[in-house]
C-alpha positions in Angstrom: 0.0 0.0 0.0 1.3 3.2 -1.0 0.5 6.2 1.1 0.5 10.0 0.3 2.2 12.8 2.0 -1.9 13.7 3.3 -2.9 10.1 4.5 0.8 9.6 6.2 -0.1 13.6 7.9 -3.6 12.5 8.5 -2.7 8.9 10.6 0.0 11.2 12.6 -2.9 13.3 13.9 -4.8 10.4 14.8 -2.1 9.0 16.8 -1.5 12.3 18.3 -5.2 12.3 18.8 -4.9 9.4 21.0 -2.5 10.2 22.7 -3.7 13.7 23.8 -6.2 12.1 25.1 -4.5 9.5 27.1 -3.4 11.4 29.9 -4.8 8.4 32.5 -3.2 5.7 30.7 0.3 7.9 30.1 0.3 8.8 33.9 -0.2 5.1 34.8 2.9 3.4 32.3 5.2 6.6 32.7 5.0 9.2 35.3 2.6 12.1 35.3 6.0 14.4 34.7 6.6 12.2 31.7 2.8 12.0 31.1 2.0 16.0 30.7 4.6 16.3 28.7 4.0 13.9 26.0 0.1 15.2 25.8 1.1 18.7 26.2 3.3 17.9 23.4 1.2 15.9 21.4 -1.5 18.1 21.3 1.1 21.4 20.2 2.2 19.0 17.2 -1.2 17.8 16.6 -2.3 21.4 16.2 0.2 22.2 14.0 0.4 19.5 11.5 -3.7 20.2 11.1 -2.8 23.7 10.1 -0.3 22.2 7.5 -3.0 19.7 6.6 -5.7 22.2 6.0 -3.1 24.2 3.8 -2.1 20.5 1.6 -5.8 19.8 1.3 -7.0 22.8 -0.8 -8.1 22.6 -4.1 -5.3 23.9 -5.9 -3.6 21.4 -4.4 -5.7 18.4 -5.1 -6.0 19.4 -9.1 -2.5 19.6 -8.5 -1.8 16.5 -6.9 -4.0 14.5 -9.6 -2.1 16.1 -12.2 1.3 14.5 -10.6 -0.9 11.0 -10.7 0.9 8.7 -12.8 -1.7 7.4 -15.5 -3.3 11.3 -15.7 -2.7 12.6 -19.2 -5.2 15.6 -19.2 -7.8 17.2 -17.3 -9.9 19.3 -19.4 -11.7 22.2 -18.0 -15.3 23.4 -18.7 -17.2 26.5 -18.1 -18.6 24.9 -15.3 -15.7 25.2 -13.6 -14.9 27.8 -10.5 -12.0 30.3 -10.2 -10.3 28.4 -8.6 -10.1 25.4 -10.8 -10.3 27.9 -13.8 -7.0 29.4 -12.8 -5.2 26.3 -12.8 -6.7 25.2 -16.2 -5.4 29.4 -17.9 -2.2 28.6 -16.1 0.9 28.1 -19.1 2.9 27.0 -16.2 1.3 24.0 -15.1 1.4 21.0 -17.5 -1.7 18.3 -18.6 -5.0 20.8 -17.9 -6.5 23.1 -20.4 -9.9 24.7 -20.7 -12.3 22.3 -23.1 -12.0 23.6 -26.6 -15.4 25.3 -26.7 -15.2 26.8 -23.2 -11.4 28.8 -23.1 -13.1 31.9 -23.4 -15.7 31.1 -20.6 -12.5 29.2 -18.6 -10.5 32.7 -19.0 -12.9 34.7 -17.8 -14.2 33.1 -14.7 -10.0 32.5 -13.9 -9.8 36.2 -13.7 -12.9 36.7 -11.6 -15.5 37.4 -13.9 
């Protein structure tokens, strides 16, 4: 099983989840000088890697992560498509997504806002 940089972020904040809430069970196998620390610092990484996860999670990056997929050769873009996603699609920079042939003007437009 191959896991992505999200999934591998997502199971660290579970386990820091847990062991947040463990302060009982900590205090019980180590100490409770040993036991605040590892929830106190648990719960300042946990908070922190969410922040990183919210950031790796947002649309641009998702289009962008598909694009990277091996096996994706194009996404094509209609006019349904939101600024976001429209931006991405205009883009010259960014490789295998283009607006749909009878939608670029439509595509351009809503990628600048309009």
């Amino acid at each position: 099983m191959n896991l992505t940089r999200n999934q591998m972020i997502a199971i660290t904040l579970a386990v820091l989840g847990v062991l947040a809430g463990s302060a009982t069970q900590l205090t019980d196998l180590f100490g409770p000088n040993v036991a605040k620390t590892m929830v106190t610092a648990s719960s300042l990484v946990q908070t922190i890697l969410a922040g990183i996860l919210a950031a790796l999670t947002g649309q641009t990056a998702q289009v962008k992560d598909v694009l990277a997929m091996p096996g994706v050769e194009k996404i094509t873009v209609n006019a349904a498509a939101n600024q976001t996603l429209s931006a991405i699609a205009v883009d010259p920079k960014v490789d295998k997504i283009a607006p749909a042939q009878g939608d670029i003007t439509a595509v351009t437009e809503t990628a600048k806002g309009g």
